[in-house]
N, CA, C and O atoms as a GROMACS GRO file, in nm:
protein
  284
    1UNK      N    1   0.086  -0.118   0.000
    1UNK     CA    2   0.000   0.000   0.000
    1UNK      C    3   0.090   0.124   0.000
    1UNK      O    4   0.170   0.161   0.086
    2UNK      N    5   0.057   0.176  -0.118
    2UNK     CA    6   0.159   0.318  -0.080
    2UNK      C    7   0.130   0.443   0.012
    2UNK      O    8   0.024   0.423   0.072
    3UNK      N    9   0.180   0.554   0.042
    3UNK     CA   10   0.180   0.650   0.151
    3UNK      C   11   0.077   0.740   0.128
    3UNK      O   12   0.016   0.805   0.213
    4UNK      N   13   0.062   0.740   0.017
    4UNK     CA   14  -0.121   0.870  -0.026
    4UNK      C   15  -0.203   0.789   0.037
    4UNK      O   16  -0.277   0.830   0.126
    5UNK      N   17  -0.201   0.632  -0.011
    5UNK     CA   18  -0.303   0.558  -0.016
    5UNK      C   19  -0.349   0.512   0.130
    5UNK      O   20  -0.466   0.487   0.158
    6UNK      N   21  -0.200   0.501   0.249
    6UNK     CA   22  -0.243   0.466   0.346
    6UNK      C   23  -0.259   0.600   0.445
    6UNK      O   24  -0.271   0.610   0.567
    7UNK      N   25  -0.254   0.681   0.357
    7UNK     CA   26  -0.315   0.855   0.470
    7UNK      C   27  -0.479   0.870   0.454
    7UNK      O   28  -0.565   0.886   0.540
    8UNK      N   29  -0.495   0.856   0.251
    8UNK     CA   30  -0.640   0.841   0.281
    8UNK      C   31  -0.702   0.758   0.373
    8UNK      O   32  -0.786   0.819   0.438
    9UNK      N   33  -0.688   0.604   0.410
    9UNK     CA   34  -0.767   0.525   0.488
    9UNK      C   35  -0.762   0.534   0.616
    9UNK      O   36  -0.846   0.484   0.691
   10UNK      N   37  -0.621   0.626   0.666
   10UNK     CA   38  -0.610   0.662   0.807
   10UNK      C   39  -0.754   0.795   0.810
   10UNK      O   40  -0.827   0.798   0.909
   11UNK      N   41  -0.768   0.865   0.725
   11UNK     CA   42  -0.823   0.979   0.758
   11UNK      C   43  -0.996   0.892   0.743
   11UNK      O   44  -1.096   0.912   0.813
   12UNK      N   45  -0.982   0.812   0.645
   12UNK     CA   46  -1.167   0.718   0.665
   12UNK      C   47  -1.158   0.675   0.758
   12UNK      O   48  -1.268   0.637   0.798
   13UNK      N   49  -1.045   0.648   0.855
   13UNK     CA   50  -1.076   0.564   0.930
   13UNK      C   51  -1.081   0.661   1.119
   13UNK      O   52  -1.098   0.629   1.237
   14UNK      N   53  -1.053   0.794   1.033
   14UNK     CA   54  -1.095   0.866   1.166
   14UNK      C   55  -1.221   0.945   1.169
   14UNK      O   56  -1.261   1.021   1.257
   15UNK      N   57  -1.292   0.901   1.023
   15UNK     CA   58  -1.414   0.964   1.008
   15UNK      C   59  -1.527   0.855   1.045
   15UNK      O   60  -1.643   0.865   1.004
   16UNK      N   61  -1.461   0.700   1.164
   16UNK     CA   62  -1.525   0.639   1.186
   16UNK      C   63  -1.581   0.696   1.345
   16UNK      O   64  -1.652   0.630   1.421
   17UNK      N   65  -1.530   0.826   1.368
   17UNK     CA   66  -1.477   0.884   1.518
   17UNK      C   67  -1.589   0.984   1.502
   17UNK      O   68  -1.637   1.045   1.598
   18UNK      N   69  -1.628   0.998   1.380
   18UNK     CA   70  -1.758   1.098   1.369
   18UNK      C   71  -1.868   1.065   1.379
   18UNK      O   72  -1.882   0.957   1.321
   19UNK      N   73  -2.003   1.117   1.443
   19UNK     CA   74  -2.128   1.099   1.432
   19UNK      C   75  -2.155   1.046   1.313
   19UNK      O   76  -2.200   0.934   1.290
   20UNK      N   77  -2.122   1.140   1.229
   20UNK     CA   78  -2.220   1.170   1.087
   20UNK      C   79  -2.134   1.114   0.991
   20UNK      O   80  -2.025   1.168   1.007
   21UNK      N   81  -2.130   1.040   0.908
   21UNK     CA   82  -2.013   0.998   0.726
   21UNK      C   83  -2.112   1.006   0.637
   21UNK      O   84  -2.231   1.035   0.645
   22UNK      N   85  -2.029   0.969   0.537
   22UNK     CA   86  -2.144   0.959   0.434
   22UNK      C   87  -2.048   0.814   0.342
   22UNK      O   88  -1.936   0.801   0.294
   23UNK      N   89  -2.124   0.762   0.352
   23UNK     CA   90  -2.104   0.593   0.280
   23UNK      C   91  -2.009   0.601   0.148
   23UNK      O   92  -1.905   0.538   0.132
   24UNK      N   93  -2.075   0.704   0.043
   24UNK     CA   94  -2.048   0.690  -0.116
   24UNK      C   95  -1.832   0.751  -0.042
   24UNK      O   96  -1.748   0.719  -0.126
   25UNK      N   97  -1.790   0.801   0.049
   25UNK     CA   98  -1.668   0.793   0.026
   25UNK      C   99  -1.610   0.638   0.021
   25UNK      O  100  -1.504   0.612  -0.038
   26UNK      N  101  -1.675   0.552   0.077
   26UNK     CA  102  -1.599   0.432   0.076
   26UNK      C  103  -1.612   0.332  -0.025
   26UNK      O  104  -1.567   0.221   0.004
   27UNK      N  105  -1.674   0.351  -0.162
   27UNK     CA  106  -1.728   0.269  -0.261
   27UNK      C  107  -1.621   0.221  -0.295
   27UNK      O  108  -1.613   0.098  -0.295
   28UNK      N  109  -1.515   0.294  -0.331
   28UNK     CA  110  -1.359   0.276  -0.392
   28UNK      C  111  -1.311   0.187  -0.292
   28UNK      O  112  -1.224   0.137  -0.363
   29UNK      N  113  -1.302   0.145  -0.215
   29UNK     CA  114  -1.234   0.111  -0.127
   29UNK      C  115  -1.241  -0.036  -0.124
   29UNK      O  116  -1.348  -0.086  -0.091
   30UNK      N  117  -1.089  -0.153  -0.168
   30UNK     CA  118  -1.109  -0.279  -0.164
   30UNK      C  119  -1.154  -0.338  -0.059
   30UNK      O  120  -1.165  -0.268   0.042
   31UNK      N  121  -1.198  -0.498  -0.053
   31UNK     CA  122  -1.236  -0.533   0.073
   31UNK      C  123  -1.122  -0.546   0.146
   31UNK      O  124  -1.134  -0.479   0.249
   32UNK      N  125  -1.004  -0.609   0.138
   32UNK     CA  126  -0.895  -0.540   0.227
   32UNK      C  127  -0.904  -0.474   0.309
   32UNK      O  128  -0.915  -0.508   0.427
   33UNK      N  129  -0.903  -0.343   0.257
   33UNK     CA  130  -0.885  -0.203   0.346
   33UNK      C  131  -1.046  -0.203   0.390
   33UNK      O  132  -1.054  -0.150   0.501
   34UNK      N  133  -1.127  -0.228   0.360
   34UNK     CA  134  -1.276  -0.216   0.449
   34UNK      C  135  -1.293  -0.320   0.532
   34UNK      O  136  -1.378  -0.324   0.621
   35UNK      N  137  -1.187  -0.432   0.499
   35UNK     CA  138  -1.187  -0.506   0.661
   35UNK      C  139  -1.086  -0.450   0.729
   35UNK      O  140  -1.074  -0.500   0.841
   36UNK      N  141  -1.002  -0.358   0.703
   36UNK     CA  142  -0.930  -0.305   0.810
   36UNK      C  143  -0.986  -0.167   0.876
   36UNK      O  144  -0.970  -0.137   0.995
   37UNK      N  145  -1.039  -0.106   0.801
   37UNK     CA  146  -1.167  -0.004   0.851
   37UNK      C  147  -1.272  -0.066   0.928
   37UNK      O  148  -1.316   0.015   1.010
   38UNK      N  149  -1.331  -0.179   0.934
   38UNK     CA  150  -1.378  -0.219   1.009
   38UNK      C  151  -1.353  -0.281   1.120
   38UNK      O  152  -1.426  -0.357   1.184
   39UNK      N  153  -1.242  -0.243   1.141
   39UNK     CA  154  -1.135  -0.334   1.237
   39UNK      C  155  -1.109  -0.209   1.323
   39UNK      O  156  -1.069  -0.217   1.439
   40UNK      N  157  -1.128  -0.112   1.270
   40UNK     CA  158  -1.105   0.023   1.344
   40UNK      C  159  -1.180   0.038   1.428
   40UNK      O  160  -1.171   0.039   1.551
   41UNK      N  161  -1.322   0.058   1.305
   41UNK     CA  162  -1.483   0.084   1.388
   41UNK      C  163  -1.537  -0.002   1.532
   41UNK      O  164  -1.599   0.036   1.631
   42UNK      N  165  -1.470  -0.166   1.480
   42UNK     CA  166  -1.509  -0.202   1.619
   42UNK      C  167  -1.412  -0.224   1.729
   42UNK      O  168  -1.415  -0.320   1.807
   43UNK      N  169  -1.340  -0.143   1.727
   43UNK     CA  170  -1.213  -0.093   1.813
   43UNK      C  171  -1.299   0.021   1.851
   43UNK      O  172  -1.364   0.005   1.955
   44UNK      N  173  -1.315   0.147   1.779
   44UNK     CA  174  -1.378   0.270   1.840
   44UNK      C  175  -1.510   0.274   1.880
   44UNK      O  176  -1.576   0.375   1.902
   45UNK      N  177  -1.553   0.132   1.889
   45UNK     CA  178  -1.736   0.097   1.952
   45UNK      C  179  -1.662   0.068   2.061
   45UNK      O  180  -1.668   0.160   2.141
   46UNK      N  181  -1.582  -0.041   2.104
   46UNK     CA  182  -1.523  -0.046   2.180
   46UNK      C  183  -1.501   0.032   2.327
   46UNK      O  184  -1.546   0.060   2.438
   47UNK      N  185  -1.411   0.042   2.248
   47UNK     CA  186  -1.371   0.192   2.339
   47UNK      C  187  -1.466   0.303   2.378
   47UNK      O  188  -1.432   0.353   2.485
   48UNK      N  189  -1.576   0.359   2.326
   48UNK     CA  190  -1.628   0.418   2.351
   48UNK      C  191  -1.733   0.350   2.430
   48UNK      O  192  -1.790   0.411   2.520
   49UNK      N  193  -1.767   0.211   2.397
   49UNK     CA  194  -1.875   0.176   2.514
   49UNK      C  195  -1.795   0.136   2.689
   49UNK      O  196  -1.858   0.108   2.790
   50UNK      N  197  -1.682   0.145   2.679
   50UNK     CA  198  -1.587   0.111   2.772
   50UNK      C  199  -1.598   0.249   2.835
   50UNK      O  200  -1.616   0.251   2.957
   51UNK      N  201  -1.590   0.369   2.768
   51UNK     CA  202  -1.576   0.468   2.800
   51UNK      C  203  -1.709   0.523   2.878
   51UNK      O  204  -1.701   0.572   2.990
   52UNK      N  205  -1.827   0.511   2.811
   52UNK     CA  206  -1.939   0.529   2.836
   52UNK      C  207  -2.013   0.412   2.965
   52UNK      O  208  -2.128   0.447   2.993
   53UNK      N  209  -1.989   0.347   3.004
   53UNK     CA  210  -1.984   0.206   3.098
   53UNK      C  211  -1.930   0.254   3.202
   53UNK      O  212  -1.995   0.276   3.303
   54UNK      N  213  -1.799   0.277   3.191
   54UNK     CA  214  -1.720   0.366   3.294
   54UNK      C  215  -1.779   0.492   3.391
   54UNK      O  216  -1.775   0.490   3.514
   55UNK      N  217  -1.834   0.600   3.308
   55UNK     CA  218  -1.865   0.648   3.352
   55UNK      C  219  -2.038   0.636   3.447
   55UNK      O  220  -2.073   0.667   3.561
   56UNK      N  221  -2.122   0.564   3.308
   56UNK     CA  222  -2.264   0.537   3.420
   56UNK      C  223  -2.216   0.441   3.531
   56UNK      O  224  -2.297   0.420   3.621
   57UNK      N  225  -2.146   0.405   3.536
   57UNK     CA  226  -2.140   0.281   3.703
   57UNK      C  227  -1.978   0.339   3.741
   57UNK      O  228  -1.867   0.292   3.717
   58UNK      N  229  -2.013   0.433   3.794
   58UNK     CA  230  -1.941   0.497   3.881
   58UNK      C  231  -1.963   0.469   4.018
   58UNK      O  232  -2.084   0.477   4.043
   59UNK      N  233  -1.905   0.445   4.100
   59UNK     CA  234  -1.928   0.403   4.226
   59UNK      C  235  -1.967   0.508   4.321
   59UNK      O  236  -1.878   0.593   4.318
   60UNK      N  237  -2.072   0.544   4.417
   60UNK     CA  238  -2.116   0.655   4.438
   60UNK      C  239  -2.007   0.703   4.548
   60UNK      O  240  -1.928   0.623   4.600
   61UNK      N  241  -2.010   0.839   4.577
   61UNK     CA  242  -1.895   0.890   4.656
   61UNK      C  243  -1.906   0.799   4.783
   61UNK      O  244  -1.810   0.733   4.820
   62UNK      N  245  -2.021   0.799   4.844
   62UNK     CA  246  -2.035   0.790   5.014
   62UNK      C  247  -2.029   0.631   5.030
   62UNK      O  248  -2.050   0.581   5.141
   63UNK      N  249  -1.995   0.541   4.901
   63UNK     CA  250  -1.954   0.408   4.919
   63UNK      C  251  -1.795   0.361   4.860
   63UNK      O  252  -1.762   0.245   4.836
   64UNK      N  253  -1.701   0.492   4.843
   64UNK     CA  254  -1.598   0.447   4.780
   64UNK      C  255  -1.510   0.396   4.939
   64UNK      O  256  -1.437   0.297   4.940
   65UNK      N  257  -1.531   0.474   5.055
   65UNK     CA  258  -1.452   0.420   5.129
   65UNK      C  259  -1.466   0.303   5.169
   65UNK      O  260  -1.370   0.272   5.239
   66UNK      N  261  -1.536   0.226   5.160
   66UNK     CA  262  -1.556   0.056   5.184
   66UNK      C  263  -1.468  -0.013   5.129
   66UNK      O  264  -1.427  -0.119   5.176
   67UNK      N  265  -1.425   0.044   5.012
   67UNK     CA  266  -1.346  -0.014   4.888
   67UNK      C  267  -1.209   0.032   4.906
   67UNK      O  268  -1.116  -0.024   4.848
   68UNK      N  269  -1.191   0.125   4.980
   68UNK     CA  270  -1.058   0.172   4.945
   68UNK      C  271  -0.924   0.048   5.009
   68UNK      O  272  -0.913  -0.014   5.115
   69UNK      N  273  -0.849   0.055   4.896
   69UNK     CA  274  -0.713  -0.011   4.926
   69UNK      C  275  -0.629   0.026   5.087
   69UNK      O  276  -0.563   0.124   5.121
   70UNK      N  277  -0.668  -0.101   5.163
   70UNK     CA  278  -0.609  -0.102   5.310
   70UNK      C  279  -0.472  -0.118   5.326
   70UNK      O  280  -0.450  -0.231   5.282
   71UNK      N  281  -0.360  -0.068   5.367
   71UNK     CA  282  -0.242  -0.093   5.342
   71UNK      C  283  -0.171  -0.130   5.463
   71UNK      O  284  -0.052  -0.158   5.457
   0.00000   0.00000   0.00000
């Protein structure tokens, strides 16, 4: 893969980081590189439901000291 070619799919593949795309950019795109774009996407579902998980089950303040590391 040459260096234009692997900047464009870095940059599709940070427009997987966006709300909004629009599909017709990826028509060109072999299955190769759209299984590696998709390899991204469910890396950045990932992570973001990790992220989002994290934060709703937060442990409430007035029960963290139960938990805290006894030394």
């Amino acid at each position: 893969m040459d260096q234009q070619h692997k900047s464009e799919l870095e940059k599709m593949a940070q427009q997987l980081h966006r709300p909004v795309m629009s599909f017709k950019d990826f028509k060109h795109v072999s299955e190769q590189n759209m299984n590696w774009l998709n390899q991204q996407l469910e890396q950045t579902i990932q992570l973001e439901n990790q992220r989002i998980n994290k934060s709703l089950f937060q442990m409430p303040f007035f029960l963290r000291f139960l938990f805290k590391n006894k030394k």
